[in-house]
DRENLO-92624 format. One record per residue (C-alpha): x, y, z. Coordinates in nm, 2 decimals, always signed. Each point is the difference from the previous one (the first is absolute). Layout:
N
+--------+--------+--------+
|     c1 |     c2 |     c3 |
+--------+--------+--------+
|      X |      Y |      Z |
...
+--------+--------+--------+
This chain:
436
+--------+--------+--------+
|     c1 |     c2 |     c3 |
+--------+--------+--------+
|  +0.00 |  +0.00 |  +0.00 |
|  +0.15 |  +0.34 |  -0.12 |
|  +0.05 |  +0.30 |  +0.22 |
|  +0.06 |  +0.37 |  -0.04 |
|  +0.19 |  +0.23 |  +0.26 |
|  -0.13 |  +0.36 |  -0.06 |
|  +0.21 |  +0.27 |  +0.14 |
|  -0.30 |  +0.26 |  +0.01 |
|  +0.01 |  +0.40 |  -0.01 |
|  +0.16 |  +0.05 |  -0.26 |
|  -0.09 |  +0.25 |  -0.24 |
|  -0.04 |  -0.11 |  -0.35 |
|  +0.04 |  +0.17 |  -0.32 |
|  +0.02 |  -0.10 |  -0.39 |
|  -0.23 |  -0.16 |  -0.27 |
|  -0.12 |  -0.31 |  -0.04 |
|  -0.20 |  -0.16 |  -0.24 |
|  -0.32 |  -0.21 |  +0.10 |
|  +0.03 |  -0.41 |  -0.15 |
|  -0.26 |  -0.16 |  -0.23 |
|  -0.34 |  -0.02 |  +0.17 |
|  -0.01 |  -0.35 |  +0.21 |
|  -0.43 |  -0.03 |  -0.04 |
|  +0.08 |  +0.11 |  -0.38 |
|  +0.25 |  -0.30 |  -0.06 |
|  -0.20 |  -0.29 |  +0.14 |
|  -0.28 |  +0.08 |  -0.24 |
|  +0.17 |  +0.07 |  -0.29 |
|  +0.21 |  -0.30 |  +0.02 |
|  -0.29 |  -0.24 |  +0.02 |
|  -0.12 |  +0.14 |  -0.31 |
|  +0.29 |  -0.10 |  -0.19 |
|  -0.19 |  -0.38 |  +0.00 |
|  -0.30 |  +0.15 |  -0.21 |
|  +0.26 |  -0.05 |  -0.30 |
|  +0.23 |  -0.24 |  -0.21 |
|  +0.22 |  +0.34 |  -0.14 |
|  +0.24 |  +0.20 |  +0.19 |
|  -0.09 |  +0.22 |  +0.24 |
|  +0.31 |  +0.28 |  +0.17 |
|  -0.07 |  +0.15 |  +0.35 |
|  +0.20 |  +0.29 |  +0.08 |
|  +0.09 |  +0.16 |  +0.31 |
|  -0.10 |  -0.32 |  +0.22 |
|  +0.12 |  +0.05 |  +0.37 |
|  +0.27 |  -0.22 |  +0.12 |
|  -0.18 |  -0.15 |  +0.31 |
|  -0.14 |  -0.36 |  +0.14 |
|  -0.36 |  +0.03 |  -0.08 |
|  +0.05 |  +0.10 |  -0.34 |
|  +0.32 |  -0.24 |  -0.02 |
|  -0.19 |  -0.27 |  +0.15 |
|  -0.25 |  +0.03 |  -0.29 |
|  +0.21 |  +0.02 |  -0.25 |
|  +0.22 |  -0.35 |  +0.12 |
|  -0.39 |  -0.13 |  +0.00 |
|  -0.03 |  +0.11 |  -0.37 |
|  +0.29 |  -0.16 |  -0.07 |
|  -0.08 |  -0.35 |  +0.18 |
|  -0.35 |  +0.03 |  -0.20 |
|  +0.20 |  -0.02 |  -0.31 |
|  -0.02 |  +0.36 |  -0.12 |
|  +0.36 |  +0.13 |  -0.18 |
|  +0.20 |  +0.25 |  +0.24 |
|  +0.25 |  +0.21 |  -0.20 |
|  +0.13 |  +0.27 |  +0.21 |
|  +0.11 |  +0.35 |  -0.24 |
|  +0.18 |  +0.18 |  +0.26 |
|  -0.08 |  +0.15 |  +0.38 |
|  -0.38 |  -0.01 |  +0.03 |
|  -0.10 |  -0.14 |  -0.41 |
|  -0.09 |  -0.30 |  -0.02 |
|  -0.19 |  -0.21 |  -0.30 |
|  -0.25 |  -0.27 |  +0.07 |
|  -0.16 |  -0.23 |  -0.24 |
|  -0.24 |  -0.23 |  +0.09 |
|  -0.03 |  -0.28 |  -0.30 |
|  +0.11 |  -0.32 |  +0.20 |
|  -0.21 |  +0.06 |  +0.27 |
|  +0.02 |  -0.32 |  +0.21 |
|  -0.36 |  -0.01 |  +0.21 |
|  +0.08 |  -0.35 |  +0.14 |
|  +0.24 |  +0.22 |  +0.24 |
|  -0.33 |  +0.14 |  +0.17 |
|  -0.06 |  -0.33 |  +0.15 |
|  +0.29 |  -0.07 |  +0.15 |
|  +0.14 |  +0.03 |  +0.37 |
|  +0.23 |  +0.22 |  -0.09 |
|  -0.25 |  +0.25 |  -0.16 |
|  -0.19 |  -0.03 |  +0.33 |
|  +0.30 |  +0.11 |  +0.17 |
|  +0.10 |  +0.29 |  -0.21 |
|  -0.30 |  +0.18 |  -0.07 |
|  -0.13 |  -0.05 |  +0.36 |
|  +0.34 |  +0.22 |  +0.12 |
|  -0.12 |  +0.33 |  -0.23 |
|  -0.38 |  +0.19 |  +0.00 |
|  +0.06 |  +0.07 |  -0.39 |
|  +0.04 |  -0.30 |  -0.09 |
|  -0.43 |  -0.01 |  +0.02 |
|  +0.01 |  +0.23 |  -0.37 |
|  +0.14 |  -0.31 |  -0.20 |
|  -0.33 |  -0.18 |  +0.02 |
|  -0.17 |  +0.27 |  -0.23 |
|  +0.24 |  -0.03 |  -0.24 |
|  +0.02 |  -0.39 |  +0.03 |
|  -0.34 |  -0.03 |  -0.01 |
|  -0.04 |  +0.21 |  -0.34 |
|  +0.26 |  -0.18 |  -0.21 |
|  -0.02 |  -0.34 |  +0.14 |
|  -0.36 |  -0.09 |  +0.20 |
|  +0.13 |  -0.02 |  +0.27 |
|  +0.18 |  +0.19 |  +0.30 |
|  +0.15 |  -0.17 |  +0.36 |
|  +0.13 |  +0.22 |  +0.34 |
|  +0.05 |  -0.10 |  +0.32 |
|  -0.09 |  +0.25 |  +0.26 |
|  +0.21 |  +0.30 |  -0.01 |
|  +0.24 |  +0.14 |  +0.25 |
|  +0.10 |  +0.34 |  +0.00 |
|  -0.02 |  +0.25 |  +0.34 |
|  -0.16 |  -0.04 |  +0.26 |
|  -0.21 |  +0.25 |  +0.06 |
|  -0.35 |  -0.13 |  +0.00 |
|  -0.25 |  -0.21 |  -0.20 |
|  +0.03 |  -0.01 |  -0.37 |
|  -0.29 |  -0.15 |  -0.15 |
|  +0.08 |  -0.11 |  -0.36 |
|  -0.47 |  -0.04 |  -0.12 |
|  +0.08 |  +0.26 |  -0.20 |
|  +0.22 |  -0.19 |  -0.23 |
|  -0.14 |  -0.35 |  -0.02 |
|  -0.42 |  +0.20 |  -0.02 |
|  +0.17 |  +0.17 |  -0.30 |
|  +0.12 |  -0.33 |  -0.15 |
|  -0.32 |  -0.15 |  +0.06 |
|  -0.22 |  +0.30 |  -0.16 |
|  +0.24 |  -0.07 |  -0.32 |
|  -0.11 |  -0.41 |  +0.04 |
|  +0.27 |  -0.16 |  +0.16 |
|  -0.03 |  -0.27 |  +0.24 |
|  +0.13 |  +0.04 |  +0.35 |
|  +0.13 |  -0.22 |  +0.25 |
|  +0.19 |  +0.01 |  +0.31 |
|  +0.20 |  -0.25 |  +0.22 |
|  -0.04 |  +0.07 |  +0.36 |
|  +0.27 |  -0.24 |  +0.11 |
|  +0.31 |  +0.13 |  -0.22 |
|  -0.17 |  +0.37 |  +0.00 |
|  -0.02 |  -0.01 |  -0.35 |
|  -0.17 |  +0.18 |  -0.27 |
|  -0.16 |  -0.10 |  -0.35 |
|  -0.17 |  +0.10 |  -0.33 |
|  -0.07 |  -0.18 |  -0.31 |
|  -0.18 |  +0.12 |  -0.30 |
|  +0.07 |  -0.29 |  -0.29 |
|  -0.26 |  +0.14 |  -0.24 |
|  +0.15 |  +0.36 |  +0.04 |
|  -0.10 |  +0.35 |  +0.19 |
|  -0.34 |  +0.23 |  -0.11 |
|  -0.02 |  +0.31 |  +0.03 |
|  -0.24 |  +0.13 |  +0.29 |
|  -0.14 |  +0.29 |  +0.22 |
|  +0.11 |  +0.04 |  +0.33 |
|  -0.01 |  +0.20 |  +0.32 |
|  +0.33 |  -0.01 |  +0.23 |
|  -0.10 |  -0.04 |  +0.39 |
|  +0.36 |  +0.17 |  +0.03 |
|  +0.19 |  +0.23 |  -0.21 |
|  +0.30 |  -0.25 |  +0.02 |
|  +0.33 |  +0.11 |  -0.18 |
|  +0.12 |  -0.36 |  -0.03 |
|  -0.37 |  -0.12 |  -0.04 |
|  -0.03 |  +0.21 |  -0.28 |
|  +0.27 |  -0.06 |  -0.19 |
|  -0.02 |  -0.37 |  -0.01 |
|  -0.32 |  +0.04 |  -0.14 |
|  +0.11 |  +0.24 |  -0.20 |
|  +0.25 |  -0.25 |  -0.16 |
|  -0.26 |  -0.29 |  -0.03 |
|  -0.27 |  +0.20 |  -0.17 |
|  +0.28 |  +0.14 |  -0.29 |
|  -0.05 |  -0.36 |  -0.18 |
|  -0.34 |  -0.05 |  +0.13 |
|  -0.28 |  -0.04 |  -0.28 |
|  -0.17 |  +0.34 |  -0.01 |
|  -0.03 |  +0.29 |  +0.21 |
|  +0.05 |  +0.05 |  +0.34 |
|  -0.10 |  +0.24 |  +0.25 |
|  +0.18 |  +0.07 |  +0.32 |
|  -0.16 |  +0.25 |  +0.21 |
|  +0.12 |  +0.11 |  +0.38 |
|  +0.36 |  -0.05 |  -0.17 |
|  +0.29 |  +0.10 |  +0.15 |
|  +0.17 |  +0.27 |  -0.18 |
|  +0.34 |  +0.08 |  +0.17 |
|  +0.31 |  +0.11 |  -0.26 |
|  +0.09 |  -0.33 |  +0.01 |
|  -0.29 |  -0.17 |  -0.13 |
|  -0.02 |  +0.25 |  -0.24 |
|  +0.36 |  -0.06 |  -0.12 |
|  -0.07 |  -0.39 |  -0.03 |
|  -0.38 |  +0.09 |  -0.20 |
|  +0.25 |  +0.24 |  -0.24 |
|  +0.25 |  -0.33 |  -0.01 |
|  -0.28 |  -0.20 |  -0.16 |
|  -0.12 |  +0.22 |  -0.20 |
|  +0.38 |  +0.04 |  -0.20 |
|  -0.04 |  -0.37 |  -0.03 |
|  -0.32 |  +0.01 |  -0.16 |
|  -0.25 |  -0.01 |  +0.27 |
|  -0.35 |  +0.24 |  -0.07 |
|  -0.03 |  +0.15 |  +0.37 |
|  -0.15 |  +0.32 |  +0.07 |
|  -0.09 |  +0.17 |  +0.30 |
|  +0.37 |  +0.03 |  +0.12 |
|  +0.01 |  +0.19 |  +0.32 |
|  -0.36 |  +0.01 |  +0.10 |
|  -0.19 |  -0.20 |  +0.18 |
|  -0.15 |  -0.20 |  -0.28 |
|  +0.16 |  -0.24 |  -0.28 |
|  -0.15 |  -0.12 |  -0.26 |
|  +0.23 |  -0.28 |  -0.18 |
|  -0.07 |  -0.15 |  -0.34 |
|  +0.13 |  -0.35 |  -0.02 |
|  +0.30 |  -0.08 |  -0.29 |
|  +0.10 |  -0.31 |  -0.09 |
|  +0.40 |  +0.04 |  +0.07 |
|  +0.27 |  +0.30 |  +0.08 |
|  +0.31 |  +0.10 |  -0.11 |
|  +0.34 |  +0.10 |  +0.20 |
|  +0.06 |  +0.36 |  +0.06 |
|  +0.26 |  +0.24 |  +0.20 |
|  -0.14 |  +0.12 |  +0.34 |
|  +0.13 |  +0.22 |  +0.19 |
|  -0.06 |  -0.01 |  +0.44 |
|  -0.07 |  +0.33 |  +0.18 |
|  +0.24 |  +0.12 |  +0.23 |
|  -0.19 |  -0.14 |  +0.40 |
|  -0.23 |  +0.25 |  +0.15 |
|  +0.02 |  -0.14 |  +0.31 |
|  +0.45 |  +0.01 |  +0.03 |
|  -0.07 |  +0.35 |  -0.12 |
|  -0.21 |  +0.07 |  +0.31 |
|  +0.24 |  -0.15 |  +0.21 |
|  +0.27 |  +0.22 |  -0.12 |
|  -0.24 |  +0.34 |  +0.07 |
|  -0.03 |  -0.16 |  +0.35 |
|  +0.35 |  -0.10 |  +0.07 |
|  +0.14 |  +0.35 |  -0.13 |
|  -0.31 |  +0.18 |  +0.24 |
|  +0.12 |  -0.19 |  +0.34 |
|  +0.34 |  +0.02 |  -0.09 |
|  -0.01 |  +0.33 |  -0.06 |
|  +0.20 |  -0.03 |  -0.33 |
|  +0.00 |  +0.17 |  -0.38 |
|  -0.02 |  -0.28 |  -0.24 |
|  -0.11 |  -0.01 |  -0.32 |
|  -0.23 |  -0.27 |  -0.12 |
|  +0.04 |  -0.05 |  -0.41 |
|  -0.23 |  -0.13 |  -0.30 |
|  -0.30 |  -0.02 |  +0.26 |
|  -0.28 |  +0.02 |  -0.30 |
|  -0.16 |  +0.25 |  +0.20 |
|  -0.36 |  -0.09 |  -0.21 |
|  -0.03 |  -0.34 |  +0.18 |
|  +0.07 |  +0.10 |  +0.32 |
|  -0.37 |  +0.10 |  +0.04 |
|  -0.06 |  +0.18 |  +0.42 |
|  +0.34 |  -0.15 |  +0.14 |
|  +0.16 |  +0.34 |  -0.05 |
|  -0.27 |  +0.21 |  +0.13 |
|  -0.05 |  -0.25 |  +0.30 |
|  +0.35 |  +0.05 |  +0.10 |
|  -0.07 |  +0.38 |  -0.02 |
|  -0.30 |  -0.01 |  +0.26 |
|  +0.28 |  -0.13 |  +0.23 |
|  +0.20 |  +0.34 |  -0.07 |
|  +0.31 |  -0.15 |  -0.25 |
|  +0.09 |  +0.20 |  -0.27 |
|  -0.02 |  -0.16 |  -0.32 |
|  +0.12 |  +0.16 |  -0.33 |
|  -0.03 |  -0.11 |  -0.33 |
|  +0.30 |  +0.09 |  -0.22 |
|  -0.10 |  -0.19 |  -0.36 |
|  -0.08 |  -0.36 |  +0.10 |
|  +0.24 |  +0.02 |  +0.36 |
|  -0.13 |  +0.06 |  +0.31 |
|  +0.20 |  +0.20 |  +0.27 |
|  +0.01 |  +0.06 |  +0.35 |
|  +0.18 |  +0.23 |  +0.16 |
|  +0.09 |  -0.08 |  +0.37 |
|  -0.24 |  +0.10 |  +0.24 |
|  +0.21 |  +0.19 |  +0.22 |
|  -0.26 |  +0.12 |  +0.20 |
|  -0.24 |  -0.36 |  -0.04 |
|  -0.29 |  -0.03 |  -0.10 |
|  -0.36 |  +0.06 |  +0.11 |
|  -0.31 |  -0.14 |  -0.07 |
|  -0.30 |  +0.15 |  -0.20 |
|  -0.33 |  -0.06 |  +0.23 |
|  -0.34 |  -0.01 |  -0.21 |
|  -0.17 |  +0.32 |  -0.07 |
|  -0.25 |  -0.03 |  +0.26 |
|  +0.33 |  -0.03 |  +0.23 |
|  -0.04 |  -0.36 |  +0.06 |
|  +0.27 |  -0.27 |  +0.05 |
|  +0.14 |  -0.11 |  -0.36 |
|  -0.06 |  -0.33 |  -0.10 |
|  +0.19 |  -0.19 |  -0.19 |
|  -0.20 |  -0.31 |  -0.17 |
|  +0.07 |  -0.27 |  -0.30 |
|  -0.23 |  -0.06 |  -0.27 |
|  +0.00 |  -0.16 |  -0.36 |
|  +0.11 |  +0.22 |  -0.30 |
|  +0.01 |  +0.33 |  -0.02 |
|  +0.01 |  -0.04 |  +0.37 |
|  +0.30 |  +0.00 |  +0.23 |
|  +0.15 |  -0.38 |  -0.03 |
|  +0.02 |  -0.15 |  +0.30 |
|  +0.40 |  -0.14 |  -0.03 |
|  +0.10 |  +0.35 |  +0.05 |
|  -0.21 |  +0.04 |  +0.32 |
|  +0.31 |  -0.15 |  +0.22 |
|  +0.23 |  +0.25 |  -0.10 |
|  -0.30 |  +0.33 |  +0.04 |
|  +0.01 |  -0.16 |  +0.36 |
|  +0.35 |  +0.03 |  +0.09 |
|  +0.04 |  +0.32 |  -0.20 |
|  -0.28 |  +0.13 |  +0.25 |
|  +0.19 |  -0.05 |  +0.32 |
|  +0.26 |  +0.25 |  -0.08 |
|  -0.32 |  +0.25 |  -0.09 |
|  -0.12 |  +0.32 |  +0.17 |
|  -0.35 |  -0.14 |  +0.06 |
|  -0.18 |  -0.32 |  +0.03 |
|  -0.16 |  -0.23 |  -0.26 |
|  -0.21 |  -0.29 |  +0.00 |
|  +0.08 |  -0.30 |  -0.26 |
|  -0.30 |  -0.19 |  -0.07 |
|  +0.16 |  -0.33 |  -0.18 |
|  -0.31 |  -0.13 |  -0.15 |
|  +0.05 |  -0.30 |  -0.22 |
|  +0.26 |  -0.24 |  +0.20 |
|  -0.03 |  -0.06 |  +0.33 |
|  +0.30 |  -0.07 |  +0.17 |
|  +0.21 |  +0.25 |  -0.19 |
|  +0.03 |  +0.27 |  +0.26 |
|  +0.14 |  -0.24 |  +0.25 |
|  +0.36 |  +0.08 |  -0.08 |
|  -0.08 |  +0.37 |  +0.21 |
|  +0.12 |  -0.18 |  +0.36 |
|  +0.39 |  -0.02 |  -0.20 |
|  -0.10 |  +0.40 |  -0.01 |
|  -0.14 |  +0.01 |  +0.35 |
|  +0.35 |  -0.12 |  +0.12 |
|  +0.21 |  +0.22 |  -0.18 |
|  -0.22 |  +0.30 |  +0.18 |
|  -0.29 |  +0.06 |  -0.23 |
|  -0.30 |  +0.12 |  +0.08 |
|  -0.29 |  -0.21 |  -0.11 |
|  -0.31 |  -0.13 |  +0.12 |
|  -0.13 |  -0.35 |  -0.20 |
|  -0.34 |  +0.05 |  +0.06 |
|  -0.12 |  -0.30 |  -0.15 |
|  +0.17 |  -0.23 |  -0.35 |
|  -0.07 |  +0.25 |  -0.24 |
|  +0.04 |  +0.37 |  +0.17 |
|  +0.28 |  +0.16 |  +0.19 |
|  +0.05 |  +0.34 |  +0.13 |
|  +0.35 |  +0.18 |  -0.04 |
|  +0.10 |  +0.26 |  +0.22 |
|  +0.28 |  +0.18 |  -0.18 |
|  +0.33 |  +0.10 |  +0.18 |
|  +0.07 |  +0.31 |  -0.22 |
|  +0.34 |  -0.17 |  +0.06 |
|  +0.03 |  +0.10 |  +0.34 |
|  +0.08 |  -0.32 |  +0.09 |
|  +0.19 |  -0.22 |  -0.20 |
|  -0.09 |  -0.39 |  -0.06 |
|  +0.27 |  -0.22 |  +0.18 |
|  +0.17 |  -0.27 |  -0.18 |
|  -0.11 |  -0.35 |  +0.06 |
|  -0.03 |  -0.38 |  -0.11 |
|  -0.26 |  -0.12 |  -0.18 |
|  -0.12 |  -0.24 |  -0.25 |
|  -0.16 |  +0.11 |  -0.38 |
|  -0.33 |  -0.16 |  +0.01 |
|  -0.15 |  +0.07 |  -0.36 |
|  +0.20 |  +0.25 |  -0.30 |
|  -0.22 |  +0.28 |  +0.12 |
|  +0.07 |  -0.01 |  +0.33 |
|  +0.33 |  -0.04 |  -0.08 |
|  +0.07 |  +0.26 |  -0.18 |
|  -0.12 |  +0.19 |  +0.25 |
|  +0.19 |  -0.15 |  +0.30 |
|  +0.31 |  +0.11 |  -0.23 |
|  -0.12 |  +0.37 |  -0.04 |
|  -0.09 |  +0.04 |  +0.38 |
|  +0.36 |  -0.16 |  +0.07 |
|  +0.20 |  +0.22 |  -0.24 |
|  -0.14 |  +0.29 |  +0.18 |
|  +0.04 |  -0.16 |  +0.36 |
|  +0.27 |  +0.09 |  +0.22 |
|  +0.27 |  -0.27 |  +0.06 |
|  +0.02 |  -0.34 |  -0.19 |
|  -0.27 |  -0.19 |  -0.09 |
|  -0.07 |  -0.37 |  -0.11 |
|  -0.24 |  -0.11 |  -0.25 |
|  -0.01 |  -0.41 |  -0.01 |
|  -0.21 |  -0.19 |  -0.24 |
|  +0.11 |  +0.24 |  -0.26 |
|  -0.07 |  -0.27 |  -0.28 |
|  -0.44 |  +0.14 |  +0.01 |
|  +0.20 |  +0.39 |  -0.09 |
|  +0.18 |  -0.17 |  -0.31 |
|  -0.32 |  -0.14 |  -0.17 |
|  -0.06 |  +0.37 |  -0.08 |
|  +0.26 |  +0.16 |  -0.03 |
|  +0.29 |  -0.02 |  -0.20 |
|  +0.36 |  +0.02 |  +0.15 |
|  -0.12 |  +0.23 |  +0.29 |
|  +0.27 |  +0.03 |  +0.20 |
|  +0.24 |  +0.07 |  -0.32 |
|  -0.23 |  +0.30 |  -0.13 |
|  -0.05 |  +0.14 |  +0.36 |
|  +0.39 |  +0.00 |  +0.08 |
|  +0.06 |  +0.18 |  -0.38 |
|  -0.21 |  +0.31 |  +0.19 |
|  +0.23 |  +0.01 |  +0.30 |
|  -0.22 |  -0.25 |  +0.21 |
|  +0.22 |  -0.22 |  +0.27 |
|  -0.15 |  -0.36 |  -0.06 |
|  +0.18 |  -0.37 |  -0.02 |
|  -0.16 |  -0.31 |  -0.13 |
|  +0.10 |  -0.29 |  +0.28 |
+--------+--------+--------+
């Protein structure tokens, strides 16, 4: 189990350039099965999750041929299926979350699509109905193993289009049915869809390999079934949420750093959410930079001079990944704020680590916490203590490299599923962290 040792307090300063987006990747690399031709991904982020997926690929039979740091082409025309009932499979794709949006894929080209029961954080129930009710809708079969946890679908006579109503707007769940209904017979409709920058990205994907989607970025698609697609080039947006944990970092830290190439378009209210909390953001062509806060931060109230409150919701709300670091940005705030974590329920239990190092928080219940900012009156003490999920982890880091003393973050391996070569790219900007 890896370790960091974070000398904290130190001012940071510099530019640094956000990786490929991590919820991006693991959709638009499932999508490379929907076709026999060549399909190039660039700017894919170097890290477990998306490596994991991409070694699954790989064992599925799909070609790997790496161009260079971050380009890689897949081609999927030996596609071995048999390797979805094996142990080994079971293993594999039980160890990473993403590994759910192959079945989509699967199912379209080849009737049929296997997945053991995801892992991923833990940070609360993640109920995958939104998937297989999709599958189902477009007439697949579906069956489920209690005893090895494992999931089915079959559809031997092929996929119809069909009308359907999501119970959730599920990112994942949307893009997986997404993917199925592009070879489906007909047209589909996919109302209550998700319709984050990512999903987006992967509907634009499709489409440059000959998929008839429209209703990109609302809540509404309407897909018109082809019979096959072709490869393309596809290029990954830089990741929202490491952008938002460089805007935190550089707040608490009290540091000038530049963030570059953020495509400021897709980063919907993050920006402006930040901005409630009293960091300056400035937008110099498509960088973001923040001065340091010499004099810190404080944090806008509500007009009616209520406490601000800071809550997730599906696209073009706040995502809730980035709620983590809003919470340890606020304890450094002139003011208080309450952080309502609405859709996971155990994913502001990470706050005690804060507690310890001298934070002011009240857990009022799973989903909603109360910051009392110091206005860095009193700085967080260093500590030991173990990353529990990436978000939280990030955020242990951030609240470390502004603690006073030395601080030890264990478990360190849940940080690098997200984020590529953290410790590397924090040290470039002056920061005083060792990989153990």
């Amino acid at each position: 189990m890896g370790t960091f040792k974070i000398e904290g307090g130190i001012r940071l300063k510099g530019d640094i350039t956000p990786q490929g987006a991590k919820n991006e990747a693991l959709q638009i690399l499932c999508a490379v099965l929907l076709t026999a031709e060549k399909v190039t991904i660039n700017n894919i982020p170097d890290i477990i999750d998306v490596n994991k997926l991409i070694t699954l690929l790989g064992n599925l039979g799909v070609k790997i041929q790496k161009n260079g740091q971050s380009s890689i082409t897949f081609q999927s025309d030996d596609v071995n299926v048999g390797y979805l009932e094996t142990e080994a499979f079971k293993k594999e794709g039980g160890s990473l979350r993403g590994s759910i949006m192959i079945v989509g894929p699967l199912l379209a080209r080849f009737g049929k699509g296997y997945i053991p029961k995801p892992g991923g954080d833990k940070i609360g129930r993640r109920r995958l109905d939104t998937h297989f009710e999709g599958f189902i809708n477009l007439g697949a079969k579906f069956r489920y193993n209690k005893e090895d946890h494992f999931y089915g679908v079959e559809a031997t006579d092929g996929l119809t289009g069909s009308d359907m109503l999501l119970d959730e707007a599920s990112v994942t769940g949307t893009a997986n049915i997404v993917m199925a209904a592009v070879l489906a017979k007909g047209r589909t409709t996919v109302y209550n869809a998700a319709c984050e920058p990512y999903l987006q990205q992967l509907c634009k994907m499709l489409n440059s390999m000959g998929a008839k989607i429209s209703g990109v970025g609302s809540n509404l698609l309407i897909i018109e079934g082809v019979e096959k697609l072709e490869g393309c080039t596809h290029k990954i947006l830089p990741d929202m949420i490491e952008i938002g944990s460089w805007i935190g970092l550089a707040a608490m830290t009290k540091s000038e750093i530049t963030i570059k190439n953020v495509s400021w378009e897709n980063l919907g209210v993050i920006p402006n959410v930040f901005r409630k909390l009293g960091i300056t953001l400035e937008r110099k062509g498509d960088d973001i930079f923040i001065p340091a806060h010499e004099n810190g931060y404080e944090v806008k109230t509500d007009i009616d001079g209520s406490i601000l409150t800071i809550s997730d919701a599906p696209w073009p709300g706040f995502t809730p990944d980035l709620l983590s670091i809003v919470l340890v940005v606020a304890t450094q705030a002139k003011g208080d704020v309450l952080i309502h974590q609405k859709m996971f329920e155990s994913r502001l239990f990470f706050v005690d680590k804060l507690i310890d190092m001298g934070a002011k928080i009240i857990l009022c219940d799973p989903h909603r916490a109360v910051v009392i900012g110091h206005d860095f009156k009193s700085q967080l003490k260093a500590t030991i203590m173990s990353s529990p999920d990436i978000r939280a982890g990030i955020s242990l880091l951030i609240a470390a490299l502004s603690a006073k003393g030395t601080s030890t973050i264990q478990n360190i391996e849940q940080i690098d599923r997200g984020y590529e070569r953290i410790d590397e790219r924090l040290r470039a900007i002056g920061a005083n962290i060792v990989r153990v």
